[in-house]
GUZA-400503 format. One record per atom (N, C-alpha, C): residue in one letter; x, y, z. Coordinates in steps of 0.001 Angstrom, whole numbers, plus 500000, padded with zeros to 6 digits. Atoms other than C-alpha are relative to their C-alpha. Example, Ala and Ser with C-alpha at 12.3 -4.5 7.8 and 13.67 -1.06 7.14 Angstrom:
A500890498810500000/A512300495500507800/A500900501200500000/S499180498810499940/S513670498940507140/S499230501090500730/
***
This chain:
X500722498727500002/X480642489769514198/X500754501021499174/X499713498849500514/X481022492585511841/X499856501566500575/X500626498480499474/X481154496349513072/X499192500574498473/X501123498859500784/X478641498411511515/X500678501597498967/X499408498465500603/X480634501666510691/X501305499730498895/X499117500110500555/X482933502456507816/X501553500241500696/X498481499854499554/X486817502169509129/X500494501509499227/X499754499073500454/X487626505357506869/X499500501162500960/X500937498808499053/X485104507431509538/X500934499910501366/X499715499893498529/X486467506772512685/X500714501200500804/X499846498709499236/X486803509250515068/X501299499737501182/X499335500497498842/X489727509172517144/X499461500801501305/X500516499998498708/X487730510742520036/X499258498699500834/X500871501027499358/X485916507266520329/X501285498706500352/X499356500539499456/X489424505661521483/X499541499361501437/X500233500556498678/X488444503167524581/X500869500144501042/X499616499611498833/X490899505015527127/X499982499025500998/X500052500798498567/X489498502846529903/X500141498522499703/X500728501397500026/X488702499812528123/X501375499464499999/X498945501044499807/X491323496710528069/X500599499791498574/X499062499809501158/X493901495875525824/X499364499383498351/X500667500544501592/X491377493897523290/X499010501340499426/X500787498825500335/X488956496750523281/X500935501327498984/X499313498912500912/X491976499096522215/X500856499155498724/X499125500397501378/X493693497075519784/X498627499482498719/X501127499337501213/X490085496993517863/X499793500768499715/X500695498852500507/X489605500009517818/X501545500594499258/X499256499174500881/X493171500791516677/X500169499279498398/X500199500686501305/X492559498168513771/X499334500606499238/X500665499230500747/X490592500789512367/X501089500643499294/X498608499653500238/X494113502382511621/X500407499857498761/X499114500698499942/X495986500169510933/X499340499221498249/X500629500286501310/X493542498528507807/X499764500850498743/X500080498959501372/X493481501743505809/X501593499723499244/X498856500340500244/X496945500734504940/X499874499388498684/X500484500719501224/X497386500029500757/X500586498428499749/X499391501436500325/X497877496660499360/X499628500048498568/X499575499983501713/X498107495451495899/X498554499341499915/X501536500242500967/X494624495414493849/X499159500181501044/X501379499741499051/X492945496461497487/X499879498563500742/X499832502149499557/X493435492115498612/X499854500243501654/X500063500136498570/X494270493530502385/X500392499075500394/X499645501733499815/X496278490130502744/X500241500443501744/X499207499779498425/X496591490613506850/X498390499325500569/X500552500516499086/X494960489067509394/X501111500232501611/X498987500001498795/X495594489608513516/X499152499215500740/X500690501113499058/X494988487875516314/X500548501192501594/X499362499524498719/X494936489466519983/X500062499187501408/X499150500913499535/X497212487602522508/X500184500953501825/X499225498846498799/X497146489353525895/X500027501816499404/X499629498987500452/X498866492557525673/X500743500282498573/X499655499911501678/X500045492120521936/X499432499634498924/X501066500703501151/X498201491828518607/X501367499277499149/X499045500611501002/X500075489612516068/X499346500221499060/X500376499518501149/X499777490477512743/X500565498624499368/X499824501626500658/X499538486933510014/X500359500690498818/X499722499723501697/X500362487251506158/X498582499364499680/X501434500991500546/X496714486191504902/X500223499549498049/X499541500416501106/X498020483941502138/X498809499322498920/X501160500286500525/X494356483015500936/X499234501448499208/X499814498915500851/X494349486520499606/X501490500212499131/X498183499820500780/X497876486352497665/X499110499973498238/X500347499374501709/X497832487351494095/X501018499322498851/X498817501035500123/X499907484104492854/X500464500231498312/X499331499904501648/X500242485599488927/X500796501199499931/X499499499525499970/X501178488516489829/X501607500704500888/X499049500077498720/X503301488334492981/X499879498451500261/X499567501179499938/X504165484907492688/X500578499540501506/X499721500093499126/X506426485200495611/X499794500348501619/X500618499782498843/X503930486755497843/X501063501690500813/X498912498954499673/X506776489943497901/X498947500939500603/X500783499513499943/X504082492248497635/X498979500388500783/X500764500907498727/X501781490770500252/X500406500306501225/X499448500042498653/X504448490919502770/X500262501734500166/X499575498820499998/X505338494491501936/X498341500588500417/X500911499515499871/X501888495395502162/X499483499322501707/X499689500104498633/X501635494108505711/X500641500622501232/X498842499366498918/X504445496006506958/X499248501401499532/X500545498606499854/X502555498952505929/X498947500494500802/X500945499754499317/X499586498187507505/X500735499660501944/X500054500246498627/X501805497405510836/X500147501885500389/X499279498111500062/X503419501163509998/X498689501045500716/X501076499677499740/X499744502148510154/X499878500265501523/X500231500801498716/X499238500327513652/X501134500714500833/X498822499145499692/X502510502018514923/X499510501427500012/X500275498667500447/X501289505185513671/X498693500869501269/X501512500150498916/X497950504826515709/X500329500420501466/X498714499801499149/X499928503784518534/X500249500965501083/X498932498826500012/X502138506665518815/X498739501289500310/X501298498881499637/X498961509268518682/X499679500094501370/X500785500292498945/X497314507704521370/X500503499632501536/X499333499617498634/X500205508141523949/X501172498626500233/X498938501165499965/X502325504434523296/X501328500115499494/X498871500629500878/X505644503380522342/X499899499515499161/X500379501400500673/X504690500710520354/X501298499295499914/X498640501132499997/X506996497534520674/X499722498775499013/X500563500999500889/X507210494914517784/X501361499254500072/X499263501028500122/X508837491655517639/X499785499578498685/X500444500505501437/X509508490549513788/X500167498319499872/X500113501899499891/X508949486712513389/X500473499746500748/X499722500862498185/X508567485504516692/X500279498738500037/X499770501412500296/X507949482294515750/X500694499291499041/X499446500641501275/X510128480143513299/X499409499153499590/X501412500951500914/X507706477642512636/X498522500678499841/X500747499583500669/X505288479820511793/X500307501569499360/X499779498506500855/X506128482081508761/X499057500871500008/X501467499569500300/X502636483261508430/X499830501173501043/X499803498838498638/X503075485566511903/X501170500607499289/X498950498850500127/X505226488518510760/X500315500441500920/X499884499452498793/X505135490063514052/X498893500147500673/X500613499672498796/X503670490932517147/X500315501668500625/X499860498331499797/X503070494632518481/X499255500103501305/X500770499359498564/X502304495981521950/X500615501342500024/X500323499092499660/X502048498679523808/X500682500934499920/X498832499156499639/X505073499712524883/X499875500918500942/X499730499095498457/X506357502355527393/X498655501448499094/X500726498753500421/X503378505542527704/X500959501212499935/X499203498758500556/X504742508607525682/X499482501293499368/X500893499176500375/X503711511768524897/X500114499837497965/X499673500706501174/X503246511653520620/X500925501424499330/X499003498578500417/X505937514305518815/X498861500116499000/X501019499330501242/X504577516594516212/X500016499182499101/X499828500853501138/X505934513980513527/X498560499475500177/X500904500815499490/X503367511360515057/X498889500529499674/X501414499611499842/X500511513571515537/X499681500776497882/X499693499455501936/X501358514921511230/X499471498569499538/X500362501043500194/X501399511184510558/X498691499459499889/X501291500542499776/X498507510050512098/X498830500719499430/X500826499571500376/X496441512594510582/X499396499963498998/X499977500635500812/X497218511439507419/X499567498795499281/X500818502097499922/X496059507836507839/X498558500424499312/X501326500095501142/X492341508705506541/X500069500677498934/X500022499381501573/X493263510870503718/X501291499737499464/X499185500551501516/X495846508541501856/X499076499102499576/X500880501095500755/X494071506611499303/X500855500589498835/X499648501027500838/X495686505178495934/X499267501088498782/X500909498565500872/X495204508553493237/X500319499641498317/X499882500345501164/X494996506976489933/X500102500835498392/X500815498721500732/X493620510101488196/X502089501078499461/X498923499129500489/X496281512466486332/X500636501005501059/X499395499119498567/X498310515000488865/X499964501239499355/X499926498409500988/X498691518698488080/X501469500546499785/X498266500294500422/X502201519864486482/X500616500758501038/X499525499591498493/X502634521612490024/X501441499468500037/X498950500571499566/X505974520927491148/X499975499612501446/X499590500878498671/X506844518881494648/X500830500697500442/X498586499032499367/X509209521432496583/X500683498963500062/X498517500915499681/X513020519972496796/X499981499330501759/X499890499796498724/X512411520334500794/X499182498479500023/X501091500877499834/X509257517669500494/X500780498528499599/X499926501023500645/X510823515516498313/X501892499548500888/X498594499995498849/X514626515290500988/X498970499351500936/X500938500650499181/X511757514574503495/X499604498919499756/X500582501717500153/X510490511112501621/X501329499176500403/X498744500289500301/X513939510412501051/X500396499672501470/X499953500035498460/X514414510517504928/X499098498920500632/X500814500972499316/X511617508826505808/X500048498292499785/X499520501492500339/X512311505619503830/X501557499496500720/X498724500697499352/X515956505274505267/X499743499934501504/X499939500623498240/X514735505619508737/X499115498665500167/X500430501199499604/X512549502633508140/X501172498830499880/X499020501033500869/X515249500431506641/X500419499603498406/X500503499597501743/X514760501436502815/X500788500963499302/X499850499093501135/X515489503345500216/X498875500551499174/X501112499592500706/X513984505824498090/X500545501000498635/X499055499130501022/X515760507254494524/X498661500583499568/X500951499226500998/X513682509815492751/X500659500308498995/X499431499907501633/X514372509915488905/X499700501869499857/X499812498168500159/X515465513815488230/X500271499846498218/X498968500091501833/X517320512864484616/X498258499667499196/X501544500140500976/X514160513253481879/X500345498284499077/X499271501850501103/X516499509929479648/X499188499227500468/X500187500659499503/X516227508412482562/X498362499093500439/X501791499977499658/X512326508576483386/X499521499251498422/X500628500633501038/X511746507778479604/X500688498690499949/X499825501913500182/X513714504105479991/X499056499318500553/X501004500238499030/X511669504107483118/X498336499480499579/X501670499716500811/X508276505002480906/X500123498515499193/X499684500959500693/X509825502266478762/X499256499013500183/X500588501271498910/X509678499177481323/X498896500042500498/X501584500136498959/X506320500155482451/X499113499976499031/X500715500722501002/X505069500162479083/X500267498354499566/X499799501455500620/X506679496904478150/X499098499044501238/X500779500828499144/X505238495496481542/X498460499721499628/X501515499852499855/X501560496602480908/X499867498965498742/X500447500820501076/X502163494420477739/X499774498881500019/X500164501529499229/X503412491264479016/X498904499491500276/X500927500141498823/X501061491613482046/X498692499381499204/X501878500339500733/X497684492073479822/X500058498901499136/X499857500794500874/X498679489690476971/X499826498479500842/X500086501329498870/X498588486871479974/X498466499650500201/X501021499842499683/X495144485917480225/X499266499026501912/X499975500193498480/X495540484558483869/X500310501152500795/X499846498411499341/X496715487998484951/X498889500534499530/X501419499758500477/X493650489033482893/X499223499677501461/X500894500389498803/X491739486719485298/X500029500199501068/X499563499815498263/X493148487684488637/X499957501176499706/X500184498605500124/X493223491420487866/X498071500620500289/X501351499948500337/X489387490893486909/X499220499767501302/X501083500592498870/X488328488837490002/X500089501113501133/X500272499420498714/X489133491793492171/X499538501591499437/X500149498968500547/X487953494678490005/X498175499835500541/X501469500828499488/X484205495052491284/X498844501517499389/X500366498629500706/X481414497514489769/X499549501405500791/X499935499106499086/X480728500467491559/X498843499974501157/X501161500256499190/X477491499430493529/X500347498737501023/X500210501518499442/X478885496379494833/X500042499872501438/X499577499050498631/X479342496468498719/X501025498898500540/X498815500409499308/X482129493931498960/X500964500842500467/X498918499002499361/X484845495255501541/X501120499663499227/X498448500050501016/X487847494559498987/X499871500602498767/X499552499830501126/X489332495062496085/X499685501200499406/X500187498636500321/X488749497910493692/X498981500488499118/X501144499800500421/X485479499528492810/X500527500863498488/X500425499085501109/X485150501128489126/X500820500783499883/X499819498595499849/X485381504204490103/X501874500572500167/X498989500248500079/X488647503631491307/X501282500167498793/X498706500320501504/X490115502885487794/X499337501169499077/X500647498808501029/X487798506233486478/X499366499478499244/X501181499996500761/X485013504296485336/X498860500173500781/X501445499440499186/X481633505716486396/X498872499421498877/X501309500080501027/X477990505231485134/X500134498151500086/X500159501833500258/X477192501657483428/X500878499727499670/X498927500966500411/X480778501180482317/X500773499332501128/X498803500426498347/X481647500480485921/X499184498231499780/X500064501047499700/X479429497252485432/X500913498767499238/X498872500768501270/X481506495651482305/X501374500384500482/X498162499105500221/X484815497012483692/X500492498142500338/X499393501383499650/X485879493159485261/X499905499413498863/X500403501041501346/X484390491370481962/X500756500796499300/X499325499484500871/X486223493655479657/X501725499706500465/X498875500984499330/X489626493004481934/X500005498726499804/X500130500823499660/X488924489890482007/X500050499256498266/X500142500665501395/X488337489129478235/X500712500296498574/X498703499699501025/X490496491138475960/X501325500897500679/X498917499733499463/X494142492039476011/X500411501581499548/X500025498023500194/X494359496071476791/X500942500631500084/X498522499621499601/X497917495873477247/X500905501250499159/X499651498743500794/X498634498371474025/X499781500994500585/X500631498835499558/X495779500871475291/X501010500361501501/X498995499777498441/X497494500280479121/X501387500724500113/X498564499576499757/X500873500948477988/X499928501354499683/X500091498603500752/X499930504221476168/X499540500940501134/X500550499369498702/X497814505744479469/X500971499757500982/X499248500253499072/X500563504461481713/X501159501131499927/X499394498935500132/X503058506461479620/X499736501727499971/X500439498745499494/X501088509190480051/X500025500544500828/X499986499829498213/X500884509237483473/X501591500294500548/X498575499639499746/X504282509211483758/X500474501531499730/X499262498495500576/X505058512025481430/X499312501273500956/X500563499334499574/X502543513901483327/X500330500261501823/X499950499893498493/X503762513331487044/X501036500836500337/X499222499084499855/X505946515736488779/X500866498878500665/X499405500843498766/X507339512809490961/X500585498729499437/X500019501113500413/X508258509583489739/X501610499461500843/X499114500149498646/X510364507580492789/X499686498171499745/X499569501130499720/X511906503856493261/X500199499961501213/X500085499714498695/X511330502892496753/X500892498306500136/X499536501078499680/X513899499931497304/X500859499870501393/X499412501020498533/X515969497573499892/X501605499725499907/X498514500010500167/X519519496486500035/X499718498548499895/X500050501206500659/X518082492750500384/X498628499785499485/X500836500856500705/X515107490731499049/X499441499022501304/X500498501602499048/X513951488466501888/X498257500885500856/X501069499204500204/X510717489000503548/X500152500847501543/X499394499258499181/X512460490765506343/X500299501810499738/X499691499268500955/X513436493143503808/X498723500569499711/X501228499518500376/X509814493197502612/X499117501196501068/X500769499350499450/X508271494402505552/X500591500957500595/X499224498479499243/X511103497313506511/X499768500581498019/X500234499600500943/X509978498046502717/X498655501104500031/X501696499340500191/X506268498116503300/X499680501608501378/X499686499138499118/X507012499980506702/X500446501637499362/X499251498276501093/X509039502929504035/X498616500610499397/X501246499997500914/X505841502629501731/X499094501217500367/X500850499365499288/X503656503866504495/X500366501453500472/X499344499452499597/X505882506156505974/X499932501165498850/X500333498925501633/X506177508077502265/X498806500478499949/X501428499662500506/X502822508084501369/X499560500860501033/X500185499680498898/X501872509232505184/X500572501796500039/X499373498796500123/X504577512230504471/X499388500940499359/X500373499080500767/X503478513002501469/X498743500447500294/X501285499332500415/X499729513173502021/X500007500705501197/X500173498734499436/X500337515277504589/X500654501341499865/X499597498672501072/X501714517764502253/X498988500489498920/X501584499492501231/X498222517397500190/X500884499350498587/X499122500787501552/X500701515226497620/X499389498702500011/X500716500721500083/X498996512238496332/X500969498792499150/X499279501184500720/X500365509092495134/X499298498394499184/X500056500877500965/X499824505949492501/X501189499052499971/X498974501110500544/X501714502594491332/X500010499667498889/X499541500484501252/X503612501536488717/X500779498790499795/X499439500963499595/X504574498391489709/X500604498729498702/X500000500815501336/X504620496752486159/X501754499190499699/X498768500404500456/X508455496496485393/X500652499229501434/X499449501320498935/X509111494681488843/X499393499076500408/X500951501287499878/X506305492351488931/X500354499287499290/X499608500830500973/X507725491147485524/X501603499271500138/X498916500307499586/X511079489354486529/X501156500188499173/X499227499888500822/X512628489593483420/X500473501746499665/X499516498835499357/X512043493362483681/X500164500754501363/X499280499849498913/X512662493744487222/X501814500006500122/X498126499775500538/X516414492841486028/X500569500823499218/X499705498884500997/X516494495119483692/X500388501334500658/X500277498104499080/X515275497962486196/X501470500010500492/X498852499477498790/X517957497211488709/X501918500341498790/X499136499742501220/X520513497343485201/X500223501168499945/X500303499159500433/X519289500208484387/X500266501165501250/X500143499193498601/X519126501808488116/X501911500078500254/X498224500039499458/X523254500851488614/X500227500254501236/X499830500729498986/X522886499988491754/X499891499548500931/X500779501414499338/X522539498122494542/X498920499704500926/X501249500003499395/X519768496524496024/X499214499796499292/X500969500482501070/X516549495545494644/X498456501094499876/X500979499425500306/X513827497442493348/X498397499707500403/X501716500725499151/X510315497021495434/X498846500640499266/X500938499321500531/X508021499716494606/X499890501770499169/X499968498816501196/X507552502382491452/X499052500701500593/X500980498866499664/X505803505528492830/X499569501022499057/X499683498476500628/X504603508702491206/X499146500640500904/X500232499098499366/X503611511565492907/X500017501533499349/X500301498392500924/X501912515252491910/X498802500633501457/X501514499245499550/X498754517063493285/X499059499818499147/X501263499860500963/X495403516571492208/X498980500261500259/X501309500033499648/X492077516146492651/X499623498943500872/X500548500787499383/X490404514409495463/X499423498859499429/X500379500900500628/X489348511021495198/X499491499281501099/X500841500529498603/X486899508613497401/X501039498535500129/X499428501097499581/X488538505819499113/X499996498835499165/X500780501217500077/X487986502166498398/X499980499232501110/X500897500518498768/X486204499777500826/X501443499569500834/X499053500734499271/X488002498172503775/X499499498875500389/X500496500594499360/X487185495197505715/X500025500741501813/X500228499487498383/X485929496044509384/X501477498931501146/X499562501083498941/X488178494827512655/X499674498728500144/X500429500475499741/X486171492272512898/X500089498918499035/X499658500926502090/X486535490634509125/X501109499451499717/X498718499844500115/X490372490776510142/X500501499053500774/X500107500899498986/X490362489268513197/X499867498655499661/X500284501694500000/X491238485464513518/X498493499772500530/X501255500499499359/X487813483535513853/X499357499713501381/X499778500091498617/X488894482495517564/X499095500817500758/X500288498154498925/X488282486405518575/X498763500405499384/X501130499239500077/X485011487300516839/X498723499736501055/
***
């Protein structure tokens, strides 16, 4: 069974209070799914177990040209548990999570309950408010500046997950930066299997699949939203890409490396956990954020970055951050779409 309503709407007055622990951990999956992932994929799947949902890695959504190692995937998981946590916390819980419960099954990241009832601090109730208005701001930023105060605050928030978070201040520095993210967009497009996997989740703006990323999304409207996948998909735009990418850059007030100290997927998901946590901060400052993920998807410049960065730890995710203009979501899948088959 599918629910009917968009997950972006939900009202937290229609929390099930009385109902039982499956009733509330659907309805906090409404949450918990606005959470970003790479190209919109949503790789997660849960299952509810009693009093705890387990959260899976849904590896039948993995993005095997571009995240080969599924890094990505896992990080984007831990954001959507951050989410789920976030929820949580509003609605009067602790929340308690166990990270890979099981050793024979990688595929379970964790498990999350209830935890002890708590009232939610102001952080929490800032947080959570946030959850429907972050969405993925592709669009140019305004040359506004980011107060110093805001930007100490991300910086905070990523080390209390288990993370890191450098923001590039040095202008050199930002243009090596601009560099690697042009050289990526070149690689990347010149691949015509990244072509093809980029393409299969690009969708035109009418379409009503719950994934991936409509048109509009990438700022095409009208009839070019229907050719936008076939044009991805068929020539290599990696010049044009690198040139709009460096733009974007030059144009952001923000531009931030959100890394780890290791690499494992332990690592990943106290990453994706930071991810959320940032974004969550910022958009409840009305600051909007984008990826630039190009120079660490590419391995050869991923080594470069961390060269270039001097030092240690590994480089997860390229941010930028400004103010701009509003922008409409993209789709989700419902609770219900998420949910192991078992539970529908």
């Amino acid at each position: 069974m599918s629910e009917l309503w968009n997950p972006w709407e939900t009202s937290a007055s229609s929390f099930p209070e009385k109902g039982d622990s499956s009733d509330k951990f659907r309805f906090l999956l409404n949450y918990a799914i606005l959470a970003p992932s790479g190209h919109n994929s949503q790789p997660w799947l849960f299952n509810i177990i009693g009093d705890e949902l387990e959260l899976y890695a849904d590896r039948t959504r993995a993005l095997p040209v571009c995240d080969p190692a599924d890094r990505e995937l896992v990080i984007s998981c831990g954001a959507a548990q951050f989410n789920l946590l976030t929820a949580l916390r509003h609605f009067g819980y602790s929340g308690k999570v166990r990270r890979f419960p099981k050793a024979d099954e990688p595929d379970l990241l964790a498990t999350v309950g209830f935890g002890d009832r708590r009232k939610p601090s102001a952080e929490d109730e800032l947080l959570f408010g946030a959850i429907p208005k972050r969405r993925t701001n592709r669009m140019p930023f305004e040359t506004r500046q980011v107060p110093s105060e805001l930007l100490k605050e991300l910086e905070a928030a990523a080390k209390a997950q288990g993370a890191w978070l450098h923001i590039f201040h040095d202008d050199a520095v930002r243009s090596k930066v601009a560099d690697l993210i042009a050289e990526g967009d070149r690689v990347q497009m010149a691949n015509p299997n990244f072509r093809r996997e980029l393409a299969a989740w690009i969708h035109p703006n009418r379409s009503v699949t719950h994934d991936g990323m409509p048109a509009y999304a990438l700022g095409r409207t009208g009839l070019s939203s229907n050719i936008t996948p076939l044009v991805v998909r068929t020539f290599d735009l990696g010049k044009g890409q690198a040139a709009k990418d460096r733009g974007l850059v030059a144009g952001s007030p923000v531009l931030a490396l959100l890394g780890s100290e290791g690499d494992t997927q332990t690592d990943w998901m106290e990453v994706g956990q930071a991810l959320d946590s940032v974004l969550l901060h910022a958009r409840a400052n009305e600051v909007w954020a984008s990826f630039l993920n190009q120079p660490i998807e590419v391995p050869d410049l991923r080594t470069k970055f961390r060269e270039l960065m001097n030092v240690g730890g590994f480089p997860q995710i390229l941010i930028r951050m400004g103010y701009g203009q509003e922008v409409k979501p993209t789709p989700r899948r419902t609770p219900g779409e998420v949910l192991m088959r078992s539970l529908r």
